[in-house]
N, C-alpha and C positions, 0 to 999 in steps of 0.2 A: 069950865070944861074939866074934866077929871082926867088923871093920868091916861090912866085904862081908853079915853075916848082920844086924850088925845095923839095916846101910839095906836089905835085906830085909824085916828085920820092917817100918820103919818105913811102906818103899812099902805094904806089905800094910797095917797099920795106916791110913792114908793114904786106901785104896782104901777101904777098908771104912766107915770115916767119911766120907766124897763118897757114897758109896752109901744110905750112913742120909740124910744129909740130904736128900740129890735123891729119897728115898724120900717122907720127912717134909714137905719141899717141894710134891712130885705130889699127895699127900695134903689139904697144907693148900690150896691151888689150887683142886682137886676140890672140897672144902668151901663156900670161898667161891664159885664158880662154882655150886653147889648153893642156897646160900644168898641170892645175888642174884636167881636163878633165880625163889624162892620170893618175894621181896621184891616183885621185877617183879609176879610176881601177883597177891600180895594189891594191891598199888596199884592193877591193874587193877579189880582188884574192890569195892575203896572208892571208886574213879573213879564206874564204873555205880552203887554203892548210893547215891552221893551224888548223880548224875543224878536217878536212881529217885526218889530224895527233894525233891527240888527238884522233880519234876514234881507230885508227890502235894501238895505243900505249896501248888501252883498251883490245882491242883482243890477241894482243901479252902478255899483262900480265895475263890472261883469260887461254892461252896459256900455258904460263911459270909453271902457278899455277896447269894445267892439268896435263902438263909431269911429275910434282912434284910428285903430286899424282900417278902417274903411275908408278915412280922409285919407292915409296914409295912401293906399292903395288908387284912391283916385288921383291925387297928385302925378 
């Protein structure tokens, strides 16, 4: 193999290994960007369920304090 063929191969070698990574790269990217995507969400949605919760735990003490009163009252 002669020089010239074999910085040939190597360019080609070269090119093809830049092309796997910037592949495997785009790939891993894609993923996390999918992944954060998903993450965003779900926080969003533990956000509201913990609203949600917090409001219901208002009403049921709201609640608790009524019955109170009302044993109170029948006593």
């Amino acid at each position: 193999m002669t020089l010239k063929e074999k910085l040939t191969s190597l360019t080609t070698e070269f090119t093809t290994l830049k092309t796997k990574i910037r592949t495997k790269f785009t790939a891993q990217t894609q993923t996390i960007t999918q992944t954060q995507t998903k993450l965003n969400e779900s926080n969003r949605k533990l956000e509201l369920q913990m609203k949600e919760n917090s409001e219901n735990e208002k009403v049921l003490e709201t609640l608790l304090k009524e019955f109170k009163e009302l044993e109170e009252e029948i006593k």
